[in-house]
Each structure stands twice: as C-alpha cells, then as structure tokens.
Backbone bond lengths (Angstrom), bond angles and torsions (degrees), N, CA, C in turn:
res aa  C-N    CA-C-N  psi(-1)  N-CA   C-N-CA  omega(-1)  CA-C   N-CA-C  phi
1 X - - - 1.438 - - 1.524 108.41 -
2 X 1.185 107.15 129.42 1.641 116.76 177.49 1.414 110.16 -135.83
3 X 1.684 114.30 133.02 1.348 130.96 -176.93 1.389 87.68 -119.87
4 X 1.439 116.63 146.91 1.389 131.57 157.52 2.055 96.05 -102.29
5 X 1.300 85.68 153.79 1.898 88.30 -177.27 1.274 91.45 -138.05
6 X 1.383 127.46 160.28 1.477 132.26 166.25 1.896 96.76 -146.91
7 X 1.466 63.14 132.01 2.193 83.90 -161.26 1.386 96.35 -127.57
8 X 1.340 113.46 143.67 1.252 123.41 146.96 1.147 133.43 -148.75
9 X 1.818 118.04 141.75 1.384 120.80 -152.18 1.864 101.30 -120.37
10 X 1.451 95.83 37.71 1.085 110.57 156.95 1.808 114.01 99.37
11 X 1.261 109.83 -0.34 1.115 131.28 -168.45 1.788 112.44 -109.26
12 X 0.860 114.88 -3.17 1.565 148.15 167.74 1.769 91.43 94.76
13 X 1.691 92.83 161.52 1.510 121.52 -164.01 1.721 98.19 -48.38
14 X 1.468 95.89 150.98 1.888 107.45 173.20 1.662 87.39 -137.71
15 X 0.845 100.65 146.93 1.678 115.94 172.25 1.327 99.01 -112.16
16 X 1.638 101.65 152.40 1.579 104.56 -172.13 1.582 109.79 -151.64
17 X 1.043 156.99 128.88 1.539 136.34 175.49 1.601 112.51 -102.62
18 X 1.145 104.75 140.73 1.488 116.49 177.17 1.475 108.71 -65.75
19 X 1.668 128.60 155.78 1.392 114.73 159.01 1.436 96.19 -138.79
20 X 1.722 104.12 -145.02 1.472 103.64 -175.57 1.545 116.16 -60.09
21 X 1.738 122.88 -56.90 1.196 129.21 171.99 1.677 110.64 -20.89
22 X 1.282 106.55 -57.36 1.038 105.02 -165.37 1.679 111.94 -90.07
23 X 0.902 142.45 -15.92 1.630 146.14 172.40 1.666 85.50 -57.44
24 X 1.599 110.78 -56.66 1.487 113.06 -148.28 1.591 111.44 -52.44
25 X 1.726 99.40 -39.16 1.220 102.86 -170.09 1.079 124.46 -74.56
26 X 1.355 110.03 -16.61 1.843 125.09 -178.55 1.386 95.41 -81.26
27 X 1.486 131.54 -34.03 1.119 103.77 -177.78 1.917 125.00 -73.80
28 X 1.365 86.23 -32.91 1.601 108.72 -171.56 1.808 97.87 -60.89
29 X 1.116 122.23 -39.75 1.662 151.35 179.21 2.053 94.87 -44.19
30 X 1.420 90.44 -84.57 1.429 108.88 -165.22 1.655 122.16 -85.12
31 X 1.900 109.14 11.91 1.471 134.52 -153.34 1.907 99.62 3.34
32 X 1.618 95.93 86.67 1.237 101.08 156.48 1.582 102.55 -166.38
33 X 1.304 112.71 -172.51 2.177 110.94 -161.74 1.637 103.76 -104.74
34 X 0.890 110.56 152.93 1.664 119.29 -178.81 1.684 89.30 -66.60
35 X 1.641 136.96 -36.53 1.941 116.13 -174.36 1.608 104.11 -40.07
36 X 1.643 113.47 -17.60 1.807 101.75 -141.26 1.761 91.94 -85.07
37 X 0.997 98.66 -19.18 1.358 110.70 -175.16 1.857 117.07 -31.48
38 X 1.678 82.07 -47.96 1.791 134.00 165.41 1.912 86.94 -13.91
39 X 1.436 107.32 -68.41 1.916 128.72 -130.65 1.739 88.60 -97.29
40 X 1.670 131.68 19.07 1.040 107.50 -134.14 0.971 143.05 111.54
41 X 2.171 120.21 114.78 1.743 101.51 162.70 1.364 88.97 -134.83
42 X 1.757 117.64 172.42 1.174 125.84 175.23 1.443 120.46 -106.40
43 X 1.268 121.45 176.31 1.547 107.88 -158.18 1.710 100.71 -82.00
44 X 1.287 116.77 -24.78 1.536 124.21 172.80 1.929 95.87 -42.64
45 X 1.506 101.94 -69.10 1.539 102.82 -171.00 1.875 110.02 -45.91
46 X 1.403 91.89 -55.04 2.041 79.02 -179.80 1.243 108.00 -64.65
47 X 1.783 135.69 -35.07 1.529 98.78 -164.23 1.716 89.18 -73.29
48 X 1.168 133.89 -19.45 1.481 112.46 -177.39 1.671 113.42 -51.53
49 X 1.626 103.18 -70.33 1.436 99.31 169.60 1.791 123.52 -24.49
50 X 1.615 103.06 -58.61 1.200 105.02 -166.24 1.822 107.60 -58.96
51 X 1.132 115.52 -30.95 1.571 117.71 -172.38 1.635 113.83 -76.04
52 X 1.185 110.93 -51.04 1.640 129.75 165.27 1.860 101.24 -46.99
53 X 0.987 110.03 -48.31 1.739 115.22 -175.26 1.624 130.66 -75.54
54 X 2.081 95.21 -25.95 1.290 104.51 171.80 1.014 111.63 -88.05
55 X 1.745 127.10 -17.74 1.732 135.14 -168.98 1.682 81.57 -77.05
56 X 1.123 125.86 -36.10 1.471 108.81 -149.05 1.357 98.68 -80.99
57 X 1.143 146.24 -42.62 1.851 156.14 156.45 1.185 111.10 -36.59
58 X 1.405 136.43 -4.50 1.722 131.53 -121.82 1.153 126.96 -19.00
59 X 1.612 101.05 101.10 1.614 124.57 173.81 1.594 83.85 -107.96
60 X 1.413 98.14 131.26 2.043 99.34 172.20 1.804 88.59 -82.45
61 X 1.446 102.86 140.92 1.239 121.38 163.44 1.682 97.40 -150.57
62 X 1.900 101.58 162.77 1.909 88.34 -176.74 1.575 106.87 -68.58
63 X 1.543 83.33 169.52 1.558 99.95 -166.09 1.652 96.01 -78.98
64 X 1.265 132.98 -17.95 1.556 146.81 178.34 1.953 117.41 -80.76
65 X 1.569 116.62 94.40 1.348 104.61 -166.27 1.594 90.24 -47.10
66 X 0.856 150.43 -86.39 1.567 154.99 -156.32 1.900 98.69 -13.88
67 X 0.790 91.79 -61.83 1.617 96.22 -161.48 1.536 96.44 -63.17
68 X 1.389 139.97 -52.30 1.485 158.90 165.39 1.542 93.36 -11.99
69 X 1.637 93.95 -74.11 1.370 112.63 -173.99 1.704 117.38 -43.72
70 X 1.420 101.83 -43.55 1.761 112.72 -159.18 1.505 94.31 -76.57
71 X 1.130 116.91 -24.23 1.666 122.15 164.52 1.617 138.21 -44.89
72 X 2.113 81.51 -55.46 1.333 79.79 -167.39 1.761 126.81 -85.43
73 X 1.304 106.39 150.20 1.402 111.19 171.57 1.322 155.71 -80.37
74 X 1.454 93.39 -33.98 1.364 125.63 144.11 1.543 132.84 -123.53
75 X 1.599 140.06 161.47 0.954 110.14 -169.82 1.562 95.13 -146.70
76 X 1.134 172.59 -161.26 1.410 160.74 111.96 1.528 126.83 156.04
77 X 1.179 112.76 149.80 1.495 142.25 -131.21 1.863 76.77 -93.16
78 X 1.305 94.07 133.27 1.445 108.69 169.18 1.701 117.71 -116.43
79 X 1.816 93.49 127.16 1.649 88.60 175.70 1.511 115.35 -104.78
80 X 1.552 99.13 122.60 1.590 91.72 155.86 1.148 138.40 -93.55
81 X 1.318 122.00 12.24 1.401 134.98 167.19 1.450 101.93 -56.75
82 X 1.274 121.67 156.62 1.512 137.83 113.74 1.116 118.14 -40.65
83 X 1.584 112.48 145.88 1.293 100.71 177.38 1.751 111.13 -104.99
84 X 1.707 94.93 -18.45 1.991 95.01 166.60 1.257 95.84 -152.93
85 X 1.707 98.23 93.20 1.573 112.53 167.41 1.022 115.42 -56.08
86 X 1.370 122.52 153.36 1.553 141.19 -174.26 1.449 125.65 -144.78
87 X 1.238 115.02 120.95 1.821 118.91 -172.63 1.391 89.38 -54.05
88 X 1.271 96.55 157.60 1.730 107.22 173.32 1.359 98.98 -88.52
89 X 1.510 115.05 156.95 1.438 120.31 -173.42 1.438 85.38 -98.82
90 X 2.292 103.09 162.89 1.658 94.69 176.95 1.515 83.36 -98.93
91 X 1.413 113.96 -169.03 1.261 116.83 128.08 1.412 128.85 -85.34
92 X 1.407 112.10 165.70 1.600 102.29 170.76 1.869 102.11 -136.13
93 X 0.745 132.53 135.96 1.641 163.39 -161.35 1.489 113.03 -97.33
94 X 1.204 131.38 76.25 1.766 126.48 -171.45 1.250 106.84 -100.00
C-alpha cells in the first residue's frame, strides 16, 4: 500500500509517498492493520505517516510527532488516479 501525502510545514508543500517501513510503523504505532485504513483514517494517522516518511528521505522535521504536527500547515492525501478513466478514442480517416 502506497499513499503519496503533500504536507507543508510552512516552507511550501513536499510530497512524499509512504511504503512498507512506513505502513509497518503506523501499524505497530496505533496496534492496528493497514485493511482498516479501508473504514477511514484520521489526521493523527497521516501526519504520522507523513512524519515517519519525511524522516525516511531526510527532510529535518522535530523529532516530537506533537511539535511536527503544531507545524504543519497543510496536510493531505494526494490522488493520482483518475477518477473515470477512459480508453482513448482513435481517429479513423475515410
């Protein structure tokens, strides 16, 4: 499972993507499974992700989620999906 996040702690937005390291630790963190993710997450869980994900790139952020948090300015889950993909049409030439 991979989330891209784009955060900013005031210094303008960094995009970052979550991977295993980091799922693992949120789970081990909050003792619950990346399915729940499924039902819902709260913004506690992304700035976690997001902080665990920027340490791992080394972006300095504080070493204290609290303080991370009291930082940031923006915070949110980026989609790169489509939301109603579409075959490309051809042309055709008569």
């Amino acid at each position: 499972m991979k989330l891209m996040l784009r955060v900013d702690q005031g210094d303008g937005p960094i995009e970052v993507t979550t991977n295993l390291y980091t799922i693992v630790a949120w789970e081990r963190r909050y003792k619950t499974k990346a399915s729940n993710i499924a039902n819902g997450i709260g913004m506690e869980d992304l700035a976690f992700l997001a902080h665990t994900a920027l340490q791992q790139i080394g972006v300095v952020v504080p070493v204290v989620l609290d303080d991370f948090i009291k930082k940031i300015v923006t915070l949110e889950v980026v989609d790169n999906e489509t939301e109603n993909p579409t075959v490309e049409a051809t042309t055709v030439t008569l």
